[in-house]
Backbone as XML, in Angstrom:
<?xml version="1.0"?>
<chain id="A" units="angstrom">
  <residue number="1" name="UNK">
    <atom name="N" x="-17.530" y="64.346" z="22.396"/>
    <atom name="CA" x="-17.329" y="64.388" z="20.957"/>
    <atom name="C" x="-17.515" y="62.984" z="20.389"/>
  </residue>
  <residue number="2" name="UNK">
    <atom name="N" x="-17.876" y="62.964" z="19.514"/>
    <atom name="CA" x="-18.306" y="61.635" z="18.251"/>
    <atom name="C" x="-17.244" y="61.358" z="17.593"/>
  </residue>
  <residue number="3" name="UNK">
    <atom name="N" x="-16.671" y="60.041" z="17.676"/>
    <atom name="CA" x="-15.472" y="59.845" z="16.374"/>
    <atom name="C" x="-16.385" y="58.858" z="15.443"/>
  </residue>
  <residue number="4" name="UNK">
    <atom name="N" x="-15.156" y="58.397" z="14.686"/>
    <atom name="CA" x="-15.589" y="57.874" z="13.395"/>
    <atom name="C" x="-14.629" y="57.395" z="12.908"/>
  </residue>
  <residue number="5" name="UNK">
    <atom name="N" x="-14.927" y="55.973" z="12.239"/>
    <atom name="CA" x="-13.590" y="55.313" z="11.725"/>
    <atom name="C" x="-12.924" y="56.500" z="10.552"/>
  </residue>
  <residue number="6" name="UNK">
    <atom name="N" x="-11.637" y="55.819" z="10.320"/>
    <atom name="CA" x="-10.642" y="56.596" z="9.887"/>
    <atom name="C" x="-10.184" y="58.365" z="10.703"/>
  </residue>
  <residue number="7" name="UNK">
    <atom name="N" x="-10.969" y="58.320" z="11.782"/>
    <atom name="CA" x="-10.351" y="59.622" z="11.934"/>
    <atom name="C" x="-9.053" y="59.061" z="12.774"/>
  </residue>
  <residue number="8" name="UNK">
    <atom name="N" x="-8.428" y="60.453" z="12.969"/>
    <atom name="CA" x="-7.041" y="60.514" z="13.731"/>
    <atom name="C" x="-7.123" y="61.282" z="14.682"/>
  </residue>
  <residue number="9" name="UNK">
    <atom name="N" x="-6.558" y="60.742" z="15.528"/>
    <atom name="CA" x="-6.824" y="61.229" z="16.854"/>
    <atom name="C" x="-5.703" y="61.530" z="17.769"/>
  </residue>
  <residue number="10" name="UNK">
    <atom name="N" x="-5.460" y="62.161" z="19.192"/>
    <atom name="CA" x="-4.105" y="62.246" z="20.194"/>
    <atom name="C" x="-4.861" y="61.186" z="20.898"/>
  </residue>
  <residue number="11" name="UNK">
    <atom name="N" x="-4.075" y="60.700" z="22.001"/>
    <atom name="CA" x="-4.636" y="59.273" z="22.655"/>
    <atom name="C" x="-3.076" y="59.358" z="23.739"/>
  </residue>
  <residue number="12" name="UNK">
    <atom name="N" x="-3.681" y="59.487" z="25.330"/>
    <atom name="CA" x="-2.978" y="59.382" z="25.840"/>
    <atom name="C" x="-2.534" y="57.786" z="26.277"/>
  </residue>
  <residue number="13" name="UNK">
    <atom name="N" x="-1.231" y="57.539" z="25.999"/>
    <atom name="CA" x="-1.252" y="55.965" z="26.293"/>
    <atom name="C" x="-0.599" y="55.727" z="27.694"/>
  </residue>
  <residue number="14" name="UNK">
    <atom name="N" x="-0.808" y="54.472" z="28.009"/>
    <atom name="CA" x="-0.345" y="54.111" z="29.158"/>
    <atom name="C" x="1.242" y="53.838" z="29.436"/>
  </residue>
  <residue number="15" name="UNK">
    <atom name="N" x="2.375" y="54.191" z="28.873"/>
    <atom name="CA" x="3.333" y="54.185" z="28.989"/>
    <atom name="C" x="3.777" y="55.697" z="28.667"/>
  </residue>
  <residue number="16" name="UNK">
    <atom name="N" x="2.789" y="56.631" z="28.883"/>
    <atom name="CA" x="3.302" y="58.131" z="29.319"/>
    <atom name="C" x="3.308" y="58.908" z="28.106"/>
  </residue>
  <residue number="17" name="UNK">
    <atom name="N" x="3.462" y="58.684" z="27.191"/>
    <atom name="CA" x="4.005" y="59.252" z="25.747"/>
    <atom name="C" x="2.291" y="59.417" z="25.437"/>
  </residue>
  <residue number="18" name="UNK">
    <atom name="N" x="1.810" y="60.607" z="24.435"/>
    <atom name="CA" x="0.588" y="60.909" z="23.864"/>
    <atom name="C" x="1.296" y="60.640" z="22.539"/>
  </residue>
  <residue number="19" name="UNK">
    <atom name="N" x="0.456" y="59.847" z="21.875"/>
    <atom name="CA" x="0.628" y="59.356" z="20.460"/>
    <atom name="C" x="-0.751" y="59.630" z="19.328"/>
  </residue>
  <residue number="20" name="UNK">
    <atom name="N" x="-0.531" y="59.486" z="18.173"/>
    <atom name="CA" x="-1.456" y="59.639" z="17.218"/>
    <atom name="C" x="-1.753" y="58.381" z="16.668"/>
  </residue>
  <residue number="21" name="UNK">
    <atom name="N" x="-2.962" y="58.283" z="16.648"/>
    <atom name="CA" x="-3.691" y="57.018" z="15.694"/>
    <atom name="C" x="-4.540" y="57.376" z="14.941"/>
  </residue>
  <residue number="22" name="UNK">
    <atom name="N" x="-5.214" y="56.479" z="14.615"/>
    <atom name="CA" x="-5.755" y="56.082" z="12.964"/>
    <atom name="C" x="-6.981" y="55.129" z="13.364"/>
  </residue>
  <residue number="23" name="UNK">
    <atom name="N" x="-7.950" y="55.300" z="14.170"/>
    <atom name="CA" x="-9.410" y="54.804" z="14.347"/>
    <atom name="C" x="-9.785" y="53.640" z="13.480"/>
  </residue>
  <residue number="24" name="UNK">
    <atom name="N" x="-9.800" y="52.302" z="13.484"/>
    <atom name="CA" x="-9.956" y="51.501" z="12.633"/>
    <atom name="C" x="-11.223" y="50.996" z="12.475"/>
  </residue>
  <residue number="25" name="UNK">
    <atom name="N" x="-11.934" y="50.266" z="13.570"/>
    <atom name="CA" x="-13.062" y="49.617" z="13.930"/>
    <atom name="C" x="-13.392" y="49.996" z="15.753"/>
  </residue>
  <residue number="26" name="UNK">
    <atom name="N" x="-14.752" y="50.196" z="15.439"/>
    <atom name="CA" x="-15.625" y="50.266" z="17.060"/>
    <atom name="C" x="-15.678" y="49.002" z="17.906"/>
  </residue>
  <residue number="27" name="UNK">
    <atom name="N" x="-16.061" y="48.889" z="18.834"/>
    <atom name="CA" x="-16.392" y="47.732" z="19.671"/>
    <atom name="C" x="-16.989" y="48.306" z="20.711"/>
  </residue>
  <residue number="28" name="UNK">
    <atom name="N" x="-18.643" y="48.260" z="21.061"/>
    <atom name="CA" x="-19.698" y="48.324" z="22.015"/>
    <atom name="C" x="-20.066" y="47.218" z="22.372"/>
  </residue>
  <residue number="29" name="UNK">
    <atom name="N" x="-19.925" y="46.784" z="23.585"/>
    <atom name="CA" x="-20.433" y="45.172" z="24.022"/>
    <atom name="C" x="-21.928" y="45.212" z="23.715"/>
  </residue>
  <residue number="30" name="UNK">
    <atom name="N" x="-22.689" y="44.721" z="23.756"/>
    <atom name="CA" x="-24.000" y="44.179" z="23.774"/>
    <atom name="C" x="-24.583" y="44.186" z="25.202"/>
  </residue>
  <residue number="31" name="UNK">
    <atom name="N" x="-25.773" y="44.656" z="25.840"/>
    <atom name="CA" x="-26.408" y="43.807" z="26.731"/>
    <atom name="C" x="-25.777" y="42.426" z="27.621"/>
  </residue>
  <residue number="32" name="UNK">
    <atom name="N" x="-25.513" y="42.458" z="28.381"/>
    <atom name="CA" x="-25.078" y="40.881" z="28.750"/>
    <atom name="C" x="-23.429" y="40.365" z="28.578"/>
  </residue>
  <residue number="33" name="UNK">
    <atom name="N" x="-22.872" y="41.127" z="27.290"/>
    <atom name="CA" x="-21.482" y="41.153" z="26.891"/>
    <atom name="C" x="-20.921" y="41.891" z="27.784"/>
  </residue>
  <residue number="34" name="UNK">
    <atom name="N" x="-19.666" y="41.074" z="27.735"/>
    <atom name="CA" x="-18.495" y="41.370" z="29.154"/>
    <atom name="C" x="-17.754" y="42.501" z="27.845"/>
  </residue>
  <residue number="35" name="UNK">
    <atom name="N" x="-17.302" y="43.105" z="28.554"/>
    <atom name="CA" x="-15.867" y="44.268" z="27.801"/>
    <atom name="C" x="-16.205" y="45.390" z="28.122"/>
  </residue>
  <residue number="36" name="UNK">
    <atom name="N" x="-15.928" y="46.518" z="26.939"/>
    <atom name="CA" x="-15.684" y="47.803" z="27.439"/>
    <atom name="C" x="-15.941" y="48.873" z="26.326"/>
  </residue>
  <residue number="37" name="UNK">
    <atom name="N" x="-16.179" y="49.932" z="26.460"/>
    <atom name="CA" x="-16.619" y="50.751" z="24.938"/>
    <atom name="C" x="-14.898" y="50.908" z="24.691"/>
  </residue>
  <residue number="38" name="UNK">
    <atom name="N" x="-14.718" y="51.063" z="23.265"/>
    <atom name="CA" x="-13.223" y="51.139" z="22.854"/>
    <atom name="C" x="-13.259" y="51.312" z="21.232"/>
  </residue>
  <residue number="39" name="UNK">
    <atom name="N" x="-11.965" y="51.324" z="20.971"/>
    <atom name="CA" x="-11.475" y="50.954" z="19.289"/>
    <atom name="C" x="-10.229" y="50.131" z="19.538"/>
  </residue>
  <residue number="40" name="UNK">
    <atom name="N" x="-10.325" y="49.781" z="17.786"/>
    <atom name="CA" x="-8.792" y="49.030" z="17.380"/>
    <atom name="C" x="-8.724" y="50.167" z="16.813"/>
  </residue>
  <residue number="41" name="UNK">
    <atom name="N" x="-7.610" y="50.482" z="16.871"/>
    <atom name="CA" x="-6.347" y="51.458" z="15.932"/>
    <atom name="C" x="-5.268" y="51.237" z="15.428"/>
  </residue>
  <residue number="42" name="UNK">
    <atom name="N" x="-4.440" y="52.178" z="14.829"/>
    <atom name="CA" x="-3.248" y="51.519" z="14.861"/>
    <atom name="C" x="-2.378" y="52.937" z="14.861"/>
  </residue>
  <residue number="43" name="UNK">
    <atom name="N" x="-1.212" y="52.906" z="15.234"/>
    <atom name="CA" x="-0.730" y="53.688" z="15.385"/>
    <atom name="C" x="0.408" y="54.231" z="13.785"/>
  </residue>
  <residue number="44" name="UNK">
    <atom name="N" x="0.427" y="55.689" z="13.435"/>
    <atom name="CA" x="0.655" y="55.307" z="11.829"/>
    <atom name="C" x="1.707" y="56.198" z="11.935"/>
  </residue>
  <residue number="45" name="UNK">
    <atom name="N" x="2.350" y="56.871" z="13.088"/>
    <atom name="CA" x="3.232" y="57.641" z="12.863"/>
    <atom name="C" x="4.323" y="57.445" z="13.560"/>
  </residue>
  <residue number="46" name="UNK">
    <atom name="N" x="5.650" y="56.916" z="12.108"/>
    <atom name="CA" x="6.736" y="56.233" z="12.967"/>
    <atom name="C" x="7.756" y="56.490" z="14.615"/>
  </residue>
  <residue number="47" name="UNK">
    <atom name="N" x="7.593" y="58.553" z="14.320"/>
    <atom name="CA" x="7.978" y="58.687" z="15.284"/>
    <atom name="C" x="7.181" y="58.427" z="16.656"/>
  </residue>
  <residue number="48" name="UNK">
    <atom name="N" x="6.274" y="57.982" z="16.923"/>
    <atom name="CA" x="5.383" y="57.522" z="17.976"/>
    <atom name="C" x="5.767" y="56.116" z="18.147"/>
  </residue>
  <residue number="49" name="UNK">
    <atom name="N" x="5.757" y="55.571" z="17.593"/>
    <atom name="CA" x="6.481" y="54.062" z="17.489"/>
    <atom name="C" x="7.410" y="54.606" z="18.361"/>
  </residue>
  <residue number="50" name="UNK">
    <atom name="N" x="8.716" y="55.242" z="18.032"/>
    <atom name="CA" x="10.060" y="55.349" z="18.429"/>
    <atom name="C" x="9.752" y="55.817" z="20.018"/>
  </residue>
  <residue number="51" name="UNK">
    <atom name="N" x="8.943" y="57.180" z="20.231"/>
    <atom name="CA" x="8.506" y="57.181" z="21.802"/>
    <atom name="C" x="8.298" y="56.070" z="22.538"/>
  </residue>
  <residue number="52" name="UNK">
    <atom name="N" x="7.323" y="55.464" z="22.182"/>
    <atom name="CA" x="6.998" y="54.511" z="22.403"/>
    <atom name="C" x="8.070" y="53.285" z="22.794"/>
  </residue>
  <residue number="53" name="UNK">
    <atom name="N" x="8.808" y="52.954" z="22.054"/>
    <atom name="CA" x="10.164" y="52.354" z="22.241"/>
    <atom name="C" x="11.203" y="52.695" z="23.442"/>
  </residue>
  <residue number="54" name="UNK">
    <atom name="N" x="11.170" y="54.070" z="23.040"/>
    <atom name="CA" x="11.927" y="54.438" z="24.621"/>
    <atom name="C" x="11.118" y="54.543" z="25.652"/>
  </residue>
  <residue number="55" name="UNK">
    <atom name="N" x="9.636" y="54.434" z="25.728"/>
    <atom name="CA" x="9.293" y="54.297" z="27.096"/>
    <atom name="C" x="8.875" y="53.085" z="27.499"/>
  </residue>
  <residue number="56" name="UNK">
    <atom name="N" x="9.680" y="52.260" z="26.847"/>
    <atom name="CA" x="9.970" y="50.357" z="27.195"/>
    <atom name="C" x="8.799" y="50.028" z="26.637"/>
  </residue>
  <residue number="57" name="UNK">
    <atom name="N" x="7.883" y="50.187" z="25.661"/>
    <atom name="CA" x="7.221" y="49.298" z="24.719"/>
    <atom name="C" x="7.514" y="48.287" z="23.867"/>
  </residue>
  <residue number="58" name="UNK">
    <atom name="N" x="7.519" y="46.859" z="23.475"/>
    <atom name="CA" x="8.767" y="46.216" z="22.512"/>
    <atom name="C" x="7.682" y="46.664" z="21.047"/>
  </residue>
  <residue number="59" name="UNK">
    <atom name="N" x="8.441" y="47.317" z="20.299"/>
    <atom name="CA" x="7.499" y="47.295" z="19.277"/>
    <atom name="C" x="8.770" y="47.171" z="18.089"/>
  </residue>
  <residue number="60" name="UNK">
    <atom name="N" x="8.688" y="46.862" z="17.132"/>
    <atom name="CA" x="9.763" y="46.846" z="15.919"/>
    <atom name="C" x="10.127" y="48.483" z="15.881"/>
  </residue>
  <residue number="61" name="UNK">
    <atom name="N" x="11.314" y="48.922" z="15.518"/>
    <atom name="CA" x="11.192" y="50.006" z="14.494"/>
    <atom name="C" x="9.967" y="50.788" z="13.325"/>
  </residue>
  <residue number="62" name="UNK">
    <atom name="N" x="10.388" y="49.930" z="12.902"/>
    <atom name="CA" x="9.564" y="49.967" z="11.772"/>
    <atom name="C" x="7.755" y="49.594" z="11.465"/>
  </residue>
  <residue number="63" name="UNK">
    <atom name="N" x="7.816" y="49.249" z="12.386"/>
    <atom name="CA" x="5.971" y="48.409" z="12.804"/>
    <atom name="C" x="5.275" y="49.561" z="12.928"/>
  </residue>
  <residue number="64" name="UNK">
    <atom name="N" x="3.488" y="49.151" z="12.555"/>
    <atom name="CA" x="3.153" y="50.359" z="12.769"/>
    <atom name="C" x="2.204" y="49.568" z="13.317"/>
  </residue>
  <residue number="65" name="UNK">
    <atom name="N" x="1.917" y="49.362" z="14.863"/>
    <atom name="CA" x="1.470" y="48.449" z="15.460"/>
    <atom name="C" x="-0.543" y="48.474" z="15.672"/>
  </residue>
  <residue number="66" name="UNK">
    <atom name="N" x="-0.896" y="48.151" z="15.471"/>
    <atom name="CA" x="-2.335" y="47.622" z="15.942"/>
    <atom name="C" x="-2.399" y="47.916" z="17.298"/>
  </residue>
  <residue number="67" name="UNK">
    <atom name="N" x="-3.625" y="48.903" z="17.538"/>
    <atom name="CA" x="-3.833" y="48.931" z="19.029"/>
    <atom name="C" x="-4.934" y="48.834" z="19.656"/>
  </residue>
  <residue number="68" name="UNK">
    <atom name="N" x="-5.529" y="49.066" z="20.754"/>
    <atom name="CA" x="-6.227" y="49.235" z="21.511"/>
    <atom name="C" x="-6.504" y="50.596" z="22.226"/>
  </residue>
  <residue number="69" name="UNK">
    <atom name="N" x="-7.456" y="50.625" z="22.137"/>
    <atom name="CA" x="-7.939" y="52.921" z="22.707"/>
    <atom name="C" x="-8.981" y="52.556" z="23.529"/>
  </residue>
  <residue number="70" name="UNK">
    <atom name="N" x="-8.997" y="52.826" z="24.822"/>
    <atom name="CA" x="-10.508" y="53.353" z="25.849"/>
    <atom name="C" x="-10.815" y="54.646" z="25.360"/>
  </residue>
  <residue number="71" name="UNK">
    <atom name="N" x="-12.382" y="54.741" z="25.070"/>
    <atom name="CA" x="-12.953" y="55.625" z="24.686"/>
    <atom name="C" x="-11.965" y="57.142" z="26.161"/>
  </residue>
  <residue number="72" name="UNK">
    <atom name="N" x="-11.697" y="57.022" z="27.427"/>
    <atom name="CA" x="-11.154" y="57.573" z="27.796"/>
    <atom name="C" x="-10.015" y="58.409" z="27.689"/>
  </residue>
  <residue number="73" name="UNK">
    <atom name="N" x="-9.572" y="57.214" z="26.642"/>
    <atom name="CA" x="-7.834" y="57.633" z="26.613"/>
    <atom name="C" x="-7.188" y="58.757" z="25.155"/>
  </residue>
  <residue number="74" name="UNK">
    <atom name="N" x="-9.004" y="59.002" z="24.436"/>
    <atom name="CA" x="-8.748" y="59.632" z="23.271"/>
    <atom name="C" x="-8.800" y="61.097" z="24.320"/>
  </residue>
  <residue number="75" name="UNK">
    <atom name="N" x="-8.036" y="61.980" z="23.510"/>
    <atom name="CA" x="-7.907" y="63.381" z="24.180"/>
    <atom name="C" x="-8.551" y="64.239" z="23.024"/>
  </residue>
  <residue number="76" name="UNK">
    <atom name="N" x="-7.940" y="64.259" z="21.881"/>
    <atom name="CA" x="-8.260" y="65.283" z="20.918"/>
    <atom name="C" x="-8.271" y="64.178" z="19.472"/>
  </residue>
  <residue number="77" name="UNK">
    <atom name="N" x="-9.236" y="65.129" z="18.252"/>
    <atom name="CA" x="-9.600" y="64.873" z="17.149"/>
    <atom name="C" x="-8.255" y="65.716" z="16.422"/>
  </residue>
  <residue number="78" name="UNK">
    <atom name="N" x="-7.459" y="65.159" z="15.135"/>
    <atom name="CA" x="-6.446" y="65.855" z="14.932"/>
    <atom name="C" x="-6.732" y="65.829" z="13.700"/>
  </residue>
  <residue number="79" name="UNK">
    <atom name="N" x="-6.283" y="66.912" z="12.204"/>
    <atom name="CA" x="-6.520" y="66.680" z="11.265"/>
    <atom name="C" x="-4.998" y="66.375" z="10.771"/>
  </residue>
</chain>
């Protein structure tokens, strides 16, 4: 499947909890460029924050933190 900035997505994260984000900007390395296919996101839904919190993430309460997604780690397109 094809995303696209602003969509929202499930995204399994690495501290166990599946959370929802908010697709911000792409990043495809180049030829020759070191990295990895991915996005920045951010995560926009407080109670995911709070999962997140209890599965030892330090994130504020209230933050709605900036993230990082491997094209892998998206599961589903959500409306």
């Amino acid at each position: 499947m094809e995303y696209r900035i602003n969509d929202r997505v499930l995204v399994k994260s690495f501290a166990k909890s599946n959370v929802k984000v908010k697709l911000i900007n792409r990043y495809s390395p180049k030829k020759g460029e070191l990295g990895v296919d991915g996005w920045d996101a951010i995560i926009y839904d407080l109670h995911d924050v709070k999962k997140l919190i209890k599965d030892g993430v330090p994130y504020g309460k209230n933050e709605k933190p900036k993230v990082w997604v491997f094209d892998f780690q998206i599961i589903k397109k959500i409306s």
